[in-house]
C-alpha positions in Angstrom: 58.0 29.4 26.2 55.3 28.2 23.9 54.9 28.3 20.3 51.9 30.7 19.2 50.6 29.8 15.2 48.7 32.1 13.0 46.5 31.4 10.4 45.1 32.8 7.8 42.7 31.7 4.5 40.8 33.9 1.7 38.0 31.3 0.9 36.7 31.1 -2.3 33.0 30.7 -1.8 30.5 31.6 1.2 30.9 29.7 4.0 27.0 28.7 3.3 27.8 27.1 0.1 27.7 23.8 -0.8 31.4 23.8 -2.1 32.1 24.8 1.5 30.2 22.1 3.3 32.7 19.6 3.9 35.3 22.4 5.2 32.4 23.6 7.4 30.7 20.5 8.9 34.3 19.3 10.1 35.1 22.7 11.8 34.1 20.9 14.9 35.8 17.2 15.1 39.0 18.7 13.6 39.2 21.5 16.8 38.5 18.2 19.4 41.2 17.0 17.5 43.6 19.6 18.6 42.1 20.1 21.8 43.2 16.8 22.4 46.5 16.5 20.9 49.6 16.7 23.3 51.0 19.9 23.6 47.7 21.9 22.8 47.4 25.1 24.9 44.6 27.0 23.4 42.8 28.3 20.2 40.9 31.1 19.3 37.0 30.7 19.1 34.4 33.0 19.2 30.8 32.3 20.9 29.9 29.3 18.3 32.8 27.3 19.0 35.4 28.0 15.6 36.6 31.4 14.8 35.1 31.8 11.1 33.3 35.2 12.4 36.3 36.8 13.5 36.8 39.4 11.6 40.5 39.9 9.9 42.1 42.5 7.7 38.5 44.2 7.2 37.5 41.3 4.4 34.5 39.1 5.0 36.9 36.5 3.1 39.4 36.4 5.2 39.0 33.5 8.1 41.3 32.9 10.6 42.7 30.4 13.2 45.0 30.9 15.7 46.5 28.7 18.5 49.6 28.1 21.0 51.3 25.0 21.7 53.9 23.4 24.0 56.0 23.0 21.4 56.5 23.0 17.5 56.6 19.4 17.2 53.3 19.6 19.4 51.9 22.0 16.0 53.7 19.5 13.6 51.9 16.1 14.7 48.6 17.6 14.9 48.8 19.3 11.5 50.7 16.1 9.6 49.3 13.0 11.5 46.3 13.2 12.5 42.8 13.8 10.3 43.9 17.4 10.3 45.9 16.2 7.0 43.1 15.1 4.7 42.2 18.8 5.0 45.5 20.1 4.8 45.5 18.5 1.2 42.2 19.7 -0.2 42.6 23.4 1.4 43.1 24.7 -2.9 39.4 23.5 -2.9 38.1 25.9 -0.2 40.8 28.8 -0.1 42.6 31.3 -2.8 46.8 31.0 -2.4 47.3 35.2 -0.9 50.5 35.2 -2.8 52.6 35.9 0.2 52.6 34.4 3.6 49.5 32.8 5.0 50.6 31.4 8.6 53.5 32.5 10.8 54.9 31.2 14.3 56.2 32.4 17.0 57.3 31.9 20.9 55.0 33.8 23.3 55.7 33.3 27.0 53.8 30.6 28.8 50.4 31.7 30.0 49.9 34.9 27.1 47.1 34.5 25.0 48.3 36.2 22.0 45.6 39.1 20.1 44.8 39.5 16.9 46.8 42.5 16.3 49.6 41.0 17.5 49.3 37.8 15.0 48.8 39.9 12.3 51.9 42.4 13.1 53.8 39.0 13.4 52.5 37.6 10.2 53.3 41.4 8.5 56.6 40.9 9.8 57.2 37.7 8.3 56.0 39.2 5.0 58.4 42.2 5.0 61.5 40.4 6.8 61.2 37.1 6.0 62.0 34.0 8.6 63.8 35.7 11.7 63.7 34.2 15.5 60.7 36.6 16.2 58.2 35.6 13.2 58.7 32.5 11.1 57.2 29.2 9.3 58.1 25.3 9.5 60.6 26.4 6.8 62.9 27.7 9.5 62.2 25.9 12.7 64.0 28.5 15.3 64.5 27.5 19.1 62.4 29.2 21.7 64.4 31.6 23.3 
């Protein structure tokens, strides 16, 4: 099994701003990042190499990421201790708190490339059922099945 992560962020400015520009311009060296952690499997991207034109929940302000790993201590390292981190801590700068869950994981079998639609039934879940073995957050580290 591998560990499948969704993402999701309401930004509080165009991504064409200036107050976005730092978010933006490290889209790039922050994915080769991941790409090149161990455990990385795969990430969503559309044709220009990130996946801030993919469309989510019908609102332009919406962006999303999504990506699968070996392993949730795979997800862990790259989020906590790499680069990733400095970005981690300024994300109030570039995103409005939803309120309710904003990223869920969960165990996909090894060689499915989750959808959309199925990330955002997961995340849904989380919302309405809170942490269970099929949709959860770092808060409740399950075991793959």
């Amino acid at each position: 099994m591998h560990l499948a992560q969704l993402n999701i962020g309401k930004v509080r400015f165009d991504l064409a701003s200036p107050n976005m520009a730092d978010f933006v311009n490290n889209l790039d060296p922050i994915n080769s990042i991941a790409e090149n952690s161990s455990g990385f499997v795969w990430r969503l991207q559309d044709d220009s190499g990130d996946a801030t034109s993919i469309a989510v929940e019908n609102n332009p302000d919406i962006i999303v990421n999504m990506s699968v790993w070996k392993d949730v201590e795979s997800l862990k390292h790259f989020m906590y201790k790499t680069h990733h981190i400095d970005f981690l801590k300024r994300k109030k700068e570039w995103f409005i708190p939803l309120g309710e869950a904003s990223y869920v994981l969960w165990f996909i079998p090894e060689g499915h490339i989750p959808t959309i639609e199925e990330a955002m039934a997961k995340l849904q879940c989380l919302r309405e059922n809170g942490e269970t073995p099929d949709a959860f957050s770092f808060k409740s580290e399950y075991a793959a099945p």
